[in-house]
C-alpha positions in Angstrom: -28.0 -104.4 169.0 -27.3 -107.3 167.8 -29.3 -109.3 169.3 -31.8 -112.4 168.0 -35.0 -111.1 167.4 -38.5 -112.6 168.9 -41.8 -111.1 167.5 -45.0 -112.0 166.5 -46.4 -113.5 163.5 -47.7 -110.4 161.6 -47.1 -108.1 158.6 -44.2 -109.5 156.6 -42.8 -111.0 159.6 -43.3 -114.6 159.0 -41.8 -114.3 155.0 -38.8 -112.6 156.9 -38.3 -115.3 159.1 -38.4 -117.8 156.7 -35.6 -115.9 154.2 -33.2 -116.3 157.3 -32.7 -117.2 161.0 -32.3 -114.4 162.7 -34.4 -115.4 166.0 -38.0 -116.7 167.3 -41.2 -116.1 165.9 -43.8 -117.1 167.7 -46.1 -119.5 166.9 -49.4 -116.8 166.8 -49.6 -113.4 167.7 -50.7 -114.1 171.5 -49.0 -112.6 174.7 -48.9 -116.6 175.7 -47.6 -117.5 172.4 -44.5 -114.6 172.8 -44.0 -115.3 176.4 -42.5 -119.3 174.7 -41.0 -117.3 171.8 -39.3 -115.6 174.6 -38.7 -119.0 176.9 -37.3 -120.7 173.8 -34.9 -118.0 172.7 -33.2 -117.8 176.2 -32.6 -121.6 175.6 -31.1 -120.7 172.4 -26.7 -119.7 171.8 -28.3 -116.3 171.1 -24.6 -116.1 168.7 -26.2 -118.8 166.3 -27.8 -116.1 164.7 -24.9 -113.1 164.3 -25.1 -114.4 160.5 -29.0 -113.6 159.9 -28.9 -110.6 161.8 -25.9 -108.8 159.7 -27.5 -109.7 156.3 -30.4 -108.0 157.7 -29.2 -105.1 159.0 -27.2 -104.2 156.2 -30.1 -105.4 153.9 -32.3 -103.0 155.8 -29.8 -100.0 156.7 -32.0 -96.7 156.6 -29.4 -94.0 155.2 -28.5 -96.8 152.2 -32.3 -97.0 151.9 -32.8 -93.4 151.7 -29.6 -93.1 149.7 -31.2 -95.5 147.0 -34.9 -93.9 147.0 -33.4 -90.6 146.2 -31.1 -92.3 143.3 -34.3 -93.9 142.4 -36.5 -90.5 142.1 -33.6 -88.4 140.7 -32.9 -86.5 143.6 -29.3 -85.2 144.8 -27.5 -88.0 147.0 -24.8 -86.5 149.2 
């Protein structure tokens, strides 16, 4: 969509947010903590982060991911 993103510090979200800016992380995993992720993003030229967000989503495209996993285990790519 996009749009900056504004999550939660879990999984591999944090090392993700740190490879690029692509919107707010808050600062724990807390509805209180997301609700000033959420406050601070609306502050935020929401535009700043068009760069982030398309290295990202063609870094994370799911037919080139599922084109590449099939390369990888021999299958037929059509």
């Amino acid at each position: 969509m996009r749009r900056p993103i504004i999550a939660t510090p879990v999984g591999d979200l944090p090392e993700l947010f740190e490879k690029r800016a692509f919107g707010v992380l808050a600062a724990d995993a807390t509805a209180s903590a997301y609700r000033d992720a959420l406050r601070s993003a609306l502050a935020l030229d929401a535009s700043q982060f068009g760069p982030a967000l398309e290295a990202f989503a063609a870094e994370f495209d799911v037919a080139a991911t599922a084109r590449q996993f099939l390369q990888d285990v021999g299958g037929e790519v059509r």
